[in-house]
VOBA-1610 file (N, C-alpha, C; in pm, whole numbers, padded with zeros to 5 digits, always signed):
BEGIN
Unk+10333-01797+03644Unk+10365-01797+03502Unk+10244-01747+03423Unk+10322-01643+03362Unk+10175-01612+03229Unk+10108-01679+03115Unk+10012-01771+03062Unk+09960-01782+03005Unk+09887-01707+02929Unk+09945-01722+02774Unk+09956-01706+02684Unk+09873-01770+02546Unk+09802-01751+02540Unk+09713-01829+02453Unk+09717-01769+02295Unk+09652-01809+02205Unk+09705-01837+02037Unk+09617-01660+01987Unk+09467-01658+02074Unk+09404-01526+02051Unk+09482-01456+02108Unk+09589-01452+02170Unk+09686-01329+02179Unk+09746-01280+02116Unk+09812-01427+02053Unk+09946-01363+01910Unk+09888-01309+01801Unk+09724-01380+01817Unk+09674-01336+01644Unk+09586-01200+01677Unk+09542-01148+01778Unk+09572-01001+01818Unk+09693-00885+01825Unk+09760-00968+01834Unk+09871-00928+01858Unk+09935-00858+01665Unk+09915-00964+01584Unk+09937-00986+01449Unk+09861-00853+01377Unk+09729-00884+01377Unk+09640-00791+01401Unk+09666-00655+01441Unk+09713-00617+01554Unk+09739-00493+01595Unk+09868-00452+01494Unk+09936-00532+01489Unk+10091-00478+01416Unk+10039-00443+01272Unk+09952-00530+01205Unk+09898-00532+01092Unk+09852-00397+01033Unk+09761-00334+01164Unk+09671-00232+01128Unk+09789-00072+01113Unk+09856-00105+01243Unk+09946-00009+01244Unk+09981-00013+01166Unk+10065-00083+01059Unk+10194-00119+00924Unk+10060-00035+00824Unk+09937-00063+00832Unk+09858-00010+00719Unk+09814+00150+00754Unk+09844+00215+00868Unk+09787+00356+00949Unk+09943+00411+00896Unk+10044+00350+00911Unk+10137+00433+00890Unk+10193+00471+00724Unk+10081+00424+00635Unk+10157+00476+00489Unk+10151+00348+00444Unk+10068+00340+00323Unk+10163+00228+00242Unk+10256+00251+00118Unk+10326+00367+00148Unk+10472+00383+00044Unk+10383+00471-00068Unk+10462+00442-00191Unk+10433+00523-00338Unk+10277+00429-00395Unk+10254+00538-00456Unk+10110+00495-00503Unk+10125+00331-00574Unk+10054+00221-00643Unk+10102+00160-00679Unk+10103+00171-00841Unk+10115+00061-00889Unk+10199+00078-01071Unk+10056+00151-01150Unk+09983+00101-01071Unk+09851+00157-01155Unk+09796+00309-01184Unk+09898+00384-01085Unk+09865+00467-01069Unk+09937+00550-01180Unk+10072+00620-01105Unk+10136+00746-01199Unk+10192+00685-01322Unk+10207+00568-01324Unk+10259+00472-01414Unk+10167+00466-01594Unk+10051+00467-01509Unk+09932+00424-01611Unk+09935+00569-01721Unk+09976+00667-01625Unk+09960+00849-01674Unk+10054+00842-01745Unk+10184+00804-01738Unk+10293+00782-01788Unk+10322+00724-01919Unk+10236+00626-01988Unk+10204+00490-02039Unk+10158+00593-02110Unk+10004+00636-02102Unk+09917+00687-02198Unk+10010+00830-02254Unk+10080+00930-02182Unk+10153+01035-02243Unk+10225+00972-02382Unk+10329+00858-02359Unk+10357+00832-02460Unk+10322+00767-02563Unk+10161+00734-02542Unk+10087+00662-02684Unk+10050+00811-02781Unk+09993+00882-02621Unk+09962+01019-02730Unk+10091+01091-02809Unk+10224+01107-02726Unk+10289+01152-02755Unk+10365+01080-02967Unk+10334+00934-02919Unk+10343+00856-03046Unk+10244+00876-03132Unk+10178+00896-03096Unk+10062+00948-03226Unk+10052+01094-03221Unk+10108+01174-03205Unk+10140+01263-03214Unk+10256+01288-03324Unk+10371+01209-03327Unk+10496+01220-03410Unk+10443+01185-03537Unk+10356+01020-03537Unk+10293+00974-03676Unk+10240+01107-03727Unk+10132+01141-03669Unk+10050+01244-03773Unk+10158+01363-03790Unk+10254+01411-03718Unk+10334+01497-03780Unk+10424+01458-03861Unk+10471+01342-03883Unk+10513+01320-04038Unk+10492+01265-04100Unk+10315+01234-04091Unk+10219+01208-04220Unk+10204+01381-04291Unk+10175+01449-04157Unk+10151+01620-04242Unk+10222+01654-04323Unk+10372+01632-04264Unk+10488+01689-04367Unk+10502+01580-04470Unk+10438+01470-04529Unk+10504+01417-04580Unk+10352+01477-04676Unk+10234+01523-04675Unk+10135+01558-04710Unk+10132+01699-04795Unk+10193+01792-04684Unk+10251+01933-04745Unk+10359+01913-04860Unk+10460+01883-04808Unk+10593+01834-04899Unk+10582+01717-04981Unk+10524+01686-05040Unk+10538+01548-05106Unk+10670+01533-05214Unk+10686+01653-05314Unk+10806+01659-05393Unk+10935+01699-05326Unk+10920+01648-05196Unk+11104+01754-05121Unk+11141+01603-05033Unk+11254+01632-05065Unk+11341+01547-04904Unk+11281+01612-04760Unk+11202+01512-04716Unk+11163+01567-04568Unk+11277+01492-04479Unk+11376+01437-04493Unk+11442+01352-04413Unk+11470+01456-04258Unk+11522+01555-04304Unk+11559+01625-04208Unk+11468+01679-04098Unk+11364+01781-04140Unk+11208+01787-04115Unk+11157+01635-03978Unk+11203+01539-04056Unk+11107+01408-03963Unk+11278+01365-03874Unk+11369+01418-03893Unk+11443+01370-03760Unk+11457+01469-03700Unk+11446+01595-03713Unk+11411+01696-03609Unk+11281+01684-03534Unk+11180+01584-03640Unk+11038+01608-03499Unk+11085+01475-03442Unk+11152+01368-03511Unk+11189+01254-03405Unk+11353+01263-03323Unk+11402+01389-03322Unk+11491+01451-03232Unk+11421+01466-03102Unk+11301+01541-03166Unk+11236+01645-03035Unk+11194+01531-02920Unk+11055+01434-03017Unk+10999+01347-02931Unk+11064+01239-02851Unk+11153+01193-02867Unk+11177+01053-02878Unk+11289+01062-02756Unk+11342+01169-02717Unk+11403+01212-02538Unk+11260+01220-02439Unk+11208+01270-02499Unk+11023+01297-02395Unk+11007+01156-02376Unk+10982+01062-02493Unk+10901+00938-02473Unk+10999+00891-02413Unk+11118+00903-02389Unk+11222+00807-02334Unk+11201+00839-02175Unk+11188+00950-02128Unk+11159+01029-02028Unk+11077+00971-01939Unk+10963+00965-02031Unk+10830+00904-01986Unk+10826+00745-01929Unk+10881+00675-02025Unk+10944+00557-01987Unk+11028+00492-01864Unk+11096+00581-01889Unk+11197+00567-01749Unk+11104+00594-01579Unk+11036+00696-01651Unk+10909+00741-01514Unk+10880+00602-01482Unk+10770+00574-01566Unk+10687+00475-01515Unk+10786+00318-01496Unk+10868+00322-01519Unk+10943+00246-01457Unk+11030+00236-01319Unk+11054+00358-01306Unk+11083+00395-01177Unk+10952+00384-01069Unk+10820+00469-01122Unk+10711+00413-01030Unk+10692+00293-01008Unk+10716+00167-01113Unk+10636+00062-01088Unk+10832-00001-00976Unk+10926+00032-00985Unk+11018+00013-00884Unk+10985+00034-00788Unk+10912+00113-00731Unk+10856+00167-00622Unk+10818+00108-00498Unk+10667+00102-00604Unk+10609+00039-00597Unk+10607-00107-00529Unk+10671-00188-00619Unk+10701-00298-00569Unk+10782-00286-00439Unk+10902-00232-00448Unk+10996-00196-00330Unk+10927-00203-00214Unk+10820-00112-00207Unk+10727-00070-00080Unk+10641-00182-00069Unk+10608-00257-00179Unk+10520-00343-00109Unk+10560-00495-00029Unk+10740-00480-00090Unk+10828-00597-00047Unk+10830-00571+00098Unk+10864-00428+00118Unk+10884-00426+00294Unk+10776-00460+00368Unk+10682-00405+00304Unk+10556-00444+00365Unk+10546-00630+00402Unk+10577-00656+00339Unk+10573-00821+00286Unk+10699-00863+00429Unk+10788-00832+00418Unk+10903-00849+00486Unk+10845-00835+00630Unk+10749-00734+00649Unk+10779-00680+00821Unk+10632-00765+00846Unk+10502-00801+00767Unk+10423-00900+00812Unk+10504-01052+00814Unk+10568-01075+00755Unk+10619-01189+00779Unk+10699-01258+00896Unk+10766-01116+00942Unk+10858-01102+01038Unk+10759-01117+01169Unk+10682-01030+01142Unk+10576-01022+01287Unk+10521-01183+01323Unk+10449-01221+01190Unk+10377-01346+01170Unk+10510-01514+01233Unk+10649-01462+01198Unk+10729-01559+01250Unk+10731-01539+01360Unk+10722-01403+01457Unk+10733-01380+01540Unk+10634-01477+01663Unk+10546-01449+01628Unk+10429-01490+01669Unk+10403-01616+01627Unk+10492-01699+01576Unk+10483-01863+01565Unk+10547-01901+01670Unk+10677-01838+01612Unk+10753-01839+01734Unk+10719-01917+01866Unk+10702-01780+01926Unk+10605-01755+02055Unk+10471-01869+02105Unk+10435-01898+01998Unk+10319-02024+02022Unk+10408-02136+02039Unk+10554-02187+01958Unk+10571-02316+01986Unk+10634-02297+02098Unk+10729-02188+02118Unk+10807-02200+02275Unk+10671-02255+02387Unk+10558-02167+02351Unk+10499-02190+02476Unk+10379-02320+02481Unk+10379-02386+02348Unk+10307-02530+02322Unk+10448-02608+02369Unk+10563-02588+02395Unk+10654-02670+02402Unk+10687-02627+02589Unk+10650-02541+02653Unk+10648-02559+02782Unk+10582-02568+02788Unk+10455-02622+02753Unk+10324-02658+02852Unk+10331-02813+02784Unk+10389-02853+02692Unk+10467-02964+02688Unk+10554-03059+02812Unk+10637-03001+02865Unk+10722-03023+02928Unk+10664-02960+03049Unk+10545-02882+03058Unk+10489-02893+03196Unk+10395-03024+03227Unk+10332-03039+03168Unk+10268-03182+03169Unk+10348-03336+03148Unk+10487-03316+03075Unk+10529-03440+03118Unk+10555-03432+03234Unk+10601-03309+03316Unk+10676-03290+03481Unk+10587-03372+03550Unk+10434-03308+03527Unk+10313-03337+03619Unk+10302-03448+03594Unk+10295-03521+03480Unk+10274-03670+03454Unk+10378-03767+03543Unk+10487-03698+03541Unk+10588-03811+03614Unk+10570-03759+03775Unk+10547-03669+03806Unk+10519-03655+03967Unk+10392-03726+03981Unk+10301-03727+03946Unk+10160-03796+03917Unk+10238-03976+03961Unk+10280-04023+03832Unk+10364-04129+03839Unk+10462-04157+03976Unk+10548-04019+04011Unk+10611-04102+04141Unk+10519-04103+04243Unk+10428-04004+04276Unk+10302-03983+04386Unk+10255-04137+04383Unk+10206-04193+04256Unk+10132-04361+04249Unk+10221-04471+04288Unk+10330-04465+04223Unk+10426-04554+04344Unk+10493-04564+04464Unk+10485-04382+04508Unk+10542-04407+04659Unk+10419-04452+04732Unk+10318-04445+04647Unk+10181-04462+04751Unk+10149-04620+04765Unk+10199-04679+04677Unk+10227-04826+04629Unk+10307-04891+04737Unk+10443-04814+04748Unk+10561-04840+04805Unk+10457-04828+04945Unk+10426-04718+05001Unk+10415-04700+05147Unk+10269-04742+05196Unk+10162-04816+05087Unk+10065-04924+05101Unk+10149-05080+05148Unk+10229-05090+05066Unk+10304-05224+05118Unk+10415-05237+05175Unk+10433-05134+05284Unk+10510-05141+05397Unk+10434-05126+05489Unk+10316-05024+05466Unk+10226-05067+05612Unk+10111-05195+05584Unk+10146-05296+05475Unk+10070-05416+05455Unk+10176-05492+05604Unk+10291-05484+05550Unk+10383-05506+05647Unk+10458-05688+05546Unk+10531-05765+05613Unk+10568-05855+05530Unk+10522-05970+05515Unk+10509-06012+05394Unk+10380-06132+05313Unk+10459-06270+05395Unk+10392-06345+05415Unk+10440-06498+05470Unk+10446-06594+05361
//
C-alpha cells in the first residue's frame, strides 16, 4: 500500500496552483481597461460642459436649445458606450476570477478529500493492529494457562 502523506497533497495543490496561474489569468482586471473607460467619459463630460458654456457665451441673445441638444445628441450615445465598456470589463473580470476561485477550491477539496480517506485508513489500520495485538495477548494468556495445566 502507498503511503501518502499531507506534503504530497499540498504539493500537489501547489503544482495545480502554478499551472492555473502559467495558463492565463483571463481579461485584464477592472483596473485596467475599465479605469480608461471611466476617465474617457469625465473628459468626454467636460467636454459637453465647456461646449455649452461656449455657445451659451457666443449666443447669449438666441435660443441655443437646439445647438445644446445636438452637442448632447452627439455625446451622450459615446458616454453611454463608454459605460457599458467598462462594465462589461469589470464582468469579466470578475467572471475569470470566479473560475479561478472555483477550480482552486475544487483542487483544495480534492486534496482534503484524499487526506481524510487516508487519515481514516490508517485509522482503521491501527484499530485492525490493535485488536490482533489484543487477540495475540490473549491467545498467549489462553495457551500460558493450558500449559500451566489445571489449578487444584
Amino acid at each position: 500500500m502507498e503511503t501518502t502523506t499531507t506534503r504530497d497533497y499540498l504539493s500537489e495543490i501547489n503544482r495545480l496552483t502554478r499551472e492555473l496561474a502559467a495558463a492565463g489569468g483571463g481579461p485584464t482586471p477592472p483596473g485596467g481597461r475599465a479605469t480608461v473607460f471611466v476617465a474617457a467619459v469625465i473628459v468626454l463630460s467636460i467636454l459637453a460642459v465647456a461646449t455649452i458654456l461656449t455657445i451659451f457665451m457666443v449666443r447669449p441673445d438666441r435660443d441655443n436649445t437646439a445647438l445644446i441638444a445636438i452637442v448632447l445628441g452627439f455625446l451622450v450615445p459615446i458616454v453611454s458606450a463608454f459605460l457599458a465598456a467598462s462594465v462589461q470589463q469589470v464582468h469579466l473580470a470578475v467572471n475569470s476570477r470566479l473560475s479561478q476561485l472555483l477550480l482552486v477550491t475544487q483542487t483544495a477539496a480534492l486534496a482534503e478529500g484524499k487526506l481524510s480517506a487516508t487519515a481514516d485508513a490508517r485509522e482503521r489500520h491501527d484499530a485492525l493492529t490493535l485488536r490482533r495485538e489484543d487477540a495475540a495477548v490473549v491467545a498467549a494468556a489462553v495457551i500460558a494457562a493450558a500449559a500451566a495445566g489445571p489449578k487444584s
